[in-house]
N, C-alpha and C positions, 0 to 999 in steps of 0.2 A: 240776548239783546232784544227789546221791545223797538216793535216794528213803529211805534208812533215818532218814536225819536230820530234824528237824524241820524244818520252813519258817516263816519270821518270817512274824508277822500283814502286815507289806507283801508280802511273796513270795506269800503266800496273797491277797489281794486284785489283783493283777499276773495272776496264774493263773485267777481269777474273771473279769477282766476281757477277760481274754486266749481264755477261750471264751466268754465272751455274746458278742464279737466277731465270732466264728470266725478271730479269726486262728491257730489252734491246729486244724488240722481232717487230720490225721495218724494212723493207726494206735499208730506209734510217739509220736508228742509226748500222746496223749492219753492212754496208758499209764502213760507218764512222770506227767503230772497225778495219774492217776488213782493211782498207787504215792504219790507226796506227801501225797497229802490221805488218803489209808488211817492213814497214819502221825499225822497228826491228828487224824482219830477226831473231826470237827467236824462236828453238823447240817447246817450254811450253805454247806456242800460240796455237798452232794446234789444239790440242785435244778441250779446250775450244771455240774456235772456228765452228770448224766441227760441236760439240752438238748442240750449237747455230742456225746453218742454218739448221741443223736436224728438230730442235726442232719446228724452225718458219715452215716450210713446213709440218710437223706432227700435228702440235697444229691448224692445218688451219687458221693462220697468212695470207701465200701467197694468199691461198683462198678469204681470208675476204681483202686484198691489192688488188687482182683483181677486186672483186665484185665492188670493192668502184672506181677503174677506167671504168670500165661496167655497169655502171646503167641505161642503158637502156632497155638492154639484160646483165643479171648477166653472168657472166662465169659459165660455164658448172664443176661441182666438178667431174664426172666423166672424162671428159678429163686432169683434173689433177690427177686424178687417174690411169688413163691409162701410163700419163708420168714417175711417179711413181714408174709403176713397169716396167716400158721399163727402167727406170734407172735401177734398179737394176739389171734386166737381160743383162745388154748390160756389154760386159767386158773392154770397154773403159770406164766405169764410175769411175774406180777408179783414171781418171786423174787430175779429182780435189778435193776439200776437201768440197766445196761448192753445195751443194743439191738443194739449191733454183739453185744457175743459173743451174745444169746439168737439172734440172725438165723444167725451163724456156727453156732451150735450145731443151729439146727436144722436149716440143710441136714443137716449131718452125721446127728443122729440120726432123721430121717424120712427118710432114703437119698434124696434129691430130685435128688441127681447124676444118675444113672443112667439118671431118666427122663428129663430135659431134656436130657442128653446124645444119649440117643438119640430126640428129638423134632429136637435140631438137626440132627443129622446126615443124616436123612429128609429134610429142605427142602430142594425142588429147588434152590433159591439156592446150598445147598453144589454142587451138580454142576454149574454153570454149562448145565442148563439139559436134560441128560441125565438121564434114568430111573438111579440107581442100583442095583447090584446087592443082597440080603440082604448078600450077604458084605463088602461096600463100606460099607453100612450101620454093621456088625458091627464092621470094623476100625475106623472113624469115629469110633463111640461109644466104644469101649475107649480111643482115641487122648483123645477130650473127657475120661473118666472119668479114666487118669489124670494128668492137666494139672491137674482142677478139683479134684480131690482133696488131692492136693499143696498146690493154691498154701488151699484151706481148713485146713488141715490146719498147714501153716506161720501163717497168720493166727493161729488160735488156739490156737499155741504160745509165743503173747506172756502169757497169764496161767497161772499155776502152778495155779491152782484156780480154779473158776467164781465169778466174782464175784457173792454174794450177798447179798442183806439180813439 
């Protein structure tokens, strides 16, 4: 279905029902929704929605979307955790309805890569158990930095503009 066309009030209740479910719990499928119901311009969109992109970033959905564009160095779940709750602390987050991009967004703009990159890379668990070197360190983090960058970077290159209220 092209998201520029309208959606019948059944296609629109089918898509309501389809995230209270979660059977709809995708980056891409939830875009998709979420490009539909824009085009409808409908109050009773909202709330079904909101849960929705709730739900995908709680059920670590986002998590497991990163992991699977980072396979070389997985994404760090504490840096999305950190995102998390800087969303919820931050009083501009109520400017969208959208949880994944404000979480997306803010690794990006509070640079939270960098550190968790190089927080992971310091754990002895990376060195199987040897003291690493600064420079082992160094290469480590640039190598997390840019994998995790990328694969953020590609995510939210799914909306054209920050989804707003």
């Amino acid at each position: 279905m092209s998201a520029s066309r309208k959606v019948t009030l059944a296609e629109k209740d089918q898509m309501i029902q389809a995230l209270r479910s979660h059977h709809v719990n995708t980056l891409v499928e939830l875009r998709r929704i979420e490009k539909a119901f824009a085009v409808l311009g409908s109050p009773d969109v909202t709330e079904p929605m909101t849960a929705a992109w709730s739900y995908y970033v709680n059920s670590h959905s986002l998590l497991t979307e990163l992991r699977a564009l980072t396979k070389n160095y997985p994404f760090s779940s504490e840096c999305l955790e950190e995102a998390k709750r800087r969303v919820f602390a931050d009083p501009q987050s109520n400017r969208s309805w959208n949880f994944c991009w404000l979480v997306l967004n803010k690794v990006r703009t509070d640079a939270l890569i960098p550190y968790y990159a190089q927080h992971q890379a310091s754990q002895p668990a990376m060195w199987g158990g040897r003291a690493p070197t600064t420079e082992d360190i160094t290469r480590l983090t640039s190598a997390f930095v840019g994998e995790w960058n990328t694969a953020i970077n590609q995510m939210l290159r799914h909306w054209d503009q920050p989804p707003s209220r």
